[in-house]
C-alpha positions in Angstrom: 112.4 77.5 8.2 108.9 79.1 7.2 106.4 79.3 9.7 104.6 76.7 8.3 107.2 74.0 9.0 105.9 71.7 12.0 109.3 69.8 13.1 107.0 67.7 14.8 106.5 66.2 11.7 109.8 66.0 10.0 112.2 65.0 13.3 113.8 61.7 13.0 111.7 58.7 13.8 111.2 57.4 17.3 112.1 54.0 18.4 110.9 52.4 21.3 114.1 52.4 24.0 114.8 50.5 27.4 118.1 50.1 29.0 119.3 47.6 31.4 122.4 47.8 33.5 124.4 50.1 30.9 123.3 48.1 27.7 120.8 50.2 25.3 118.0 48.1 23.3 115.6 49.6 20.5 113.1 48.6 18.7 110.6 49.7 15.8 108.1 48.0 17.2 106.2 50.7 19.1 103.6 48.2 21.0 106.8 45.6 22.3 106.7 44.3 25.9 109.1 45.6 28.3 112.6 44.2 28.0 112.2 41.8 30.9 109.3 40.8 29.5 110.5 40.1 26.2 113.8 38.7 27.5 112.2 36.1 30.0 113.9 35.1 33.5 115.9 32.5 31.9 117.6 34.8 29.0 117.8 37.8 31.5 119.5 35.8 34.3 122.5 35.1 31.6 122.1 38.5 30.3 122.5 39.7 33.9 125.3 37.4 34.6 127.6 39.1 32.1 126.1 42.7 32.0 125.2 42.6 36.0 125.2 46.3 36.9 128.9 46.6 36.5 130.0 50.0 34.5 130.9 48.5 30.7 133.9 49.8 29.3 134.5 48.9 25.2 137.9 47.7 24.4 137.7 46.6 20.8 135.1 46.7 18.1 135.0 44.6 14.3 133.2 44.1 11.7 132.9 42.3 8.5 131.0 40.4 5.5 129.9 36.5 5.8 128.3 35.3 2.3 125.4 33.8 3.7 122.1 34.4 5.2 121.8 36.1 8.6 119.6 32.7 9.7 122.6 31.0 9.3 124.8 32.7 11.2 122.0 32.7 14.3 121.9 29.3 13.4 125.7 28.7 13.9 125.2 30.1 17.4 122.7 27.4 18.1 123.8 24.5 16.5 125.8 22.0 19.4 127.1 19.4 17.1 129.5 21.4 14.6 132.0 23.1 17.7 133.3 19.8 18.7 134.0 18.7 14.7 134.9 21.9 12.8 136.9 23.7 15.7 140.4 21.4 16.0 141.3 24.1 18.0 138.6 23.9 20.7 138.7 20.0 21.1 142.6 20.0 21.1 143.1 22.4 24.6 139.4 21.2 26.1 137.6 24.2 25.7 134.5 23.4 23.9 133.8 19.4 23.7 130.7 17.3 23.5 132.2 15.2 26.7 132.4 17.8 29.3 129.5 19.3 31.1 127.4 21.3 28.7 123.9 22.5 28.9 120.9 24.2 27.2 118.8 26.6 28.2 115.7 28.2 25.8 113.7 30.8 26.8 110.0 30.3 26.8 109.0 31.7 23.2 111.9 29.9 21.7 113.5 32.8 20.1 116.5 33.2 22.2 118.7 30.6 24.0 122.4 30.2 25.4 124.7 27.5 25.1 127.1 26.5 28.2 130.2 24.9 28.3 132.6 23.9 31.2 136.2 23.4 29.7 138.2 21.0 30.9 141.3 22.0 29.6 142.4 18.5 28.9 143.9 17.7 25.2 142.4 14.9 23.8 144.3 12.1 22.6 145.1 11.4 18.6 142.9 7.7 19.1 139.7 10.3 19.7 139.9 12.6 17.5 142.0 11.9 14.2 142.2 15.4 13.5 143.9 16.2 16.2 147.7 15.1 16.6 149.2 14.7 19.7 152.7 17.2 18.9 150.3 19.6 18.5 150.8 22.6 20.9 150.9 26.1 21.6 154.2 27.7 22.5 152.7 30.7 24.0 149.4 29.7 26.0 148.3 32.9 27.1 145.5 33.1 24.6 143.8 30.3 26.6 144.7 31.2 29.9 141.6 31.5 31.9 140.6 32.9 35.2 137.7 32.3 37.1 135.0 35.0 37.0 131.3 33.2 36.8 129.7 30.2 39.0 129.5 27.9 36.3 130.0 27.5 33.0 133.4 28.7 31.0 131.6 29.4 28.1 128.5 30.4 27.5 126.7 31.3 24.0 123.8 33.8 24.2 121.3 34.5 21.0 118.7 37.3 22.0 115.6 37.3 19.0 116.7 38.2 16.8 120.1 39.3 15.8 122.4 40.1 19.1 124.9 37.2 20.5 126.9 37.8 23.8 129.3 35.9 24.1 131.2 35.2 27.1 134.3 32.3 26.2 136.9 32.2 28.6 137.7 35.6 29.7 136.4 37.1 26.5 133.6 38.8 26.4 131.9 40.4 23.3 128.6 41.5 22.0 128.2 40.5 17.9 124.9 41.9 16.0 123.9 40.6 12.9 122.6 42.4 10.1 121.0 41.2 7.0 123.0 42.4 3.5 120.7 41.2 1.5 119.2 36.9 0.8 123.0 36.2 0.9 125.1 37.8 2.9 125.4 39.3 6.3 127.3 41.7 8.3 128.5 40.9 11.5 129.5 44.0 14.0 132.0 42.8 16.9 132.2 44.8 20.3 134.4 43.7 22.8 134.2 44.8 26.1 135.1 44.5 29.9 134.4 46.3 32.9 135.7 49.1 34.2 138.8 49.4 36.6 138.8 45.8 36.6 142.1 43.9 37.2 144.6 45.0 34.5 145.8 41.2 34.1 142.3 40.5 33.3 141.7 43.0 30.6 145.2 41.2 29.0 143.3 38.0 29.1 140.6 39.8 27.0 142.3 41.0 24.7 144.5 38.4 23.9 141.7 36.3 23.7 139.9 38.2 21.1 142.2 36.7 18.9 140.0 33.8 19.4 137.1 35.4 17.5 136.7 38.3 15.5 136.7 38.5 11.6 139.7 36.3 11.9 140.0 34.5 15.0 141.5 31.0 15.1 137.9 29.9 15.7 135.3 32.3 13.6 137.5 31.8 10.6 136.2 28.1 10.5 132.8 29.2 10.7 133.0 31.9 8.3 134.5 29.6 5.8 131.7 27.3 6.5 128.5 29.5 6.4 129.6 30.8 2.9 129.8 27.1 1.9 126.2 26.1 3.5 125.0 28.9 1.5 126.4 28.0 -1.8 125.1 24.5 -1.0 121.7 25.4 -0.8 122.0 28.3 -3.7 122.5 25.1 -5.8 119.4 23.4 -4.4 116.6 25.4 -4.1 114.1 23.3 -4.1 115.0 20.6 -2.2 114.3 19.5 1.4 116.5 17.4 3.8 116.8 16.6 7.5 119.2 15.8 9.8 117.4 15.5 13.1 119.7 15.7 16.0 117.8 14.8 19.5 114.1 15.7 20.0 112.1 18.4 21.0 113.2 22.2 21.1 113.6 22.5 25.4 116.1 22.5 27.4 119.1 20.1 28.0 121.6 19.0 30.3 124.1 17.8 27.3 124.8 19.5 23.7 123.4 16.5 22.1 120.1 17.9 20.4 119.5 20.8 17.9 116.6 21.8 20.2 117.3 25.3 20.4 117.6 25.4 16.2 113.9 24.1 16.5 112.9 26.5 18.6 114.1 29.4 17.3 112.4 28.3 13.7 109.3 27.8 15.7 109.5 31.2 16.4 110.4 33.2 13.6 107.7 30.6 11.4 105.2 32.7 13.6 106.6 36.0 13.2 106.4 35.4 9.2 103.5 34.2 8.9 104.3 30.7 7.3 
């Protein structure tokens, strides 16, 4: 280049970084808090419970394309009622149900919040749920074979403002990011990841278990299905307004009975916009 040329001013642009126990955050926003800061103890003690200092070691990575809005794929993550209605799957082997002991935590800006579930692993009978019939089994029921890693809690749902989810369900664990394609659509990037020289058995749990999730696990598949439908529902509508108020107030909660954390995370990105 000429002598003229300042790379200084022509380098690629600088994002603001932090890292925390192997896991890499940026951000354009050059005046952001630190990440503990931003995060809040409650968010960053269930970040720390999954990521806790142990080496990460990446063992599968997805992606693909949802027709609908990235708000309502956060939303998905947030929402308590639809798991125990739209996932047959879940309420069948006890996994993820309304009747077992669940809890909400939101952090104190509202923007992020985790959902956590202790499974029971009890199939619920026919009389409960009509969409689920008792002959229904697994022959193989390794994909739900679970061993014990955290203190509580055998699922456990994590939205981080704005876009990042970690999931930890079962055995699986997996990071998913979201990212806007546009008013409708979205693209949603799967990582899925353990630790590293960690029991072999355990990393077959993982992976078998990522047939759970991913662009067509037994269990995303519903809510991909779903999302594209919610969005063509309100395409149709534009207009209009509607509410279907579940519980009160956008704290916590020990029960998955309340849209609180929806609330709150509305709350929040109202303020960021502006509206």
């Amino acid at each position: 280049m000429s002598e003229c040329f300042d790379p200084s001013r022509h380098g690629l642009e600088q994002l603001k970084v932090a890292e925390r126990h192997g896991v890499i955050f940026a951000s354009y926003a050059k005046d952001i808090e630190p990440l503990e800061d931003y995060l809040g103890p409650t968010i960053l003690s269930y970040f720390d419970r999954v990521c806790d200092g142990r080496p990460l070691q990446v063992i599968g990575t997805m992606r693909h394309r949802i027709g609908a809005n990235w708000k309502l794929q956060v939303e998905n993550l947030k929402d308590t009622v639809h798991a125990a209605l739209l996932h047959a799957f879940f309420v069948k082997f006890g996994i993820w149900r309304n009747d077992q002991n669940t809890e909400i935590k939101v952090g104190a800006r509202g923007a992020s919040s985790v959902l956590v579930s202790t499974a029971s692993f009890r199939p619920v009978a026919a009389a409960v749920n009509e969409a689920v019939t008792p002959d229904f089994d697994l022959e193989d029921k390794r994909i739900i074979a679970y061993q014990r890693e955290f203190e509580h809690g055998t699922g456990a749902i994590l939205t981080i403002w704005p876009n990042l989810i970690i999931l930890q369900q079962l055995n699986l664990l997996a990071m998913r990011h979201v990212r806007p394609a546009g008013p409708n659509a979205c693209i949603k990037t799967w990582t899925f990841f353990g630790y590293e020289g960690e029991d072999p058995e355990l990393r077959k749990k993982r992976l078998m278990q990522a047939n759970l999730l991913g662009p067509s696990g037994l269990i995303t598949i519903d809510d991909n299905e779903v999302l594209a439908c919610a969005q063509d529902g309100v395409a149709a509508s534009p207009f209009a307004n509607s509410v279907l108020e579940a519980g009160k107030g956008s704290g916590d909660a020990d029960h998955l009975m309340t849209e609180s954390a929806i609330r709150a995370f509305y709350d929040c990105y109202r303020g960021v916009m502006d509206l």
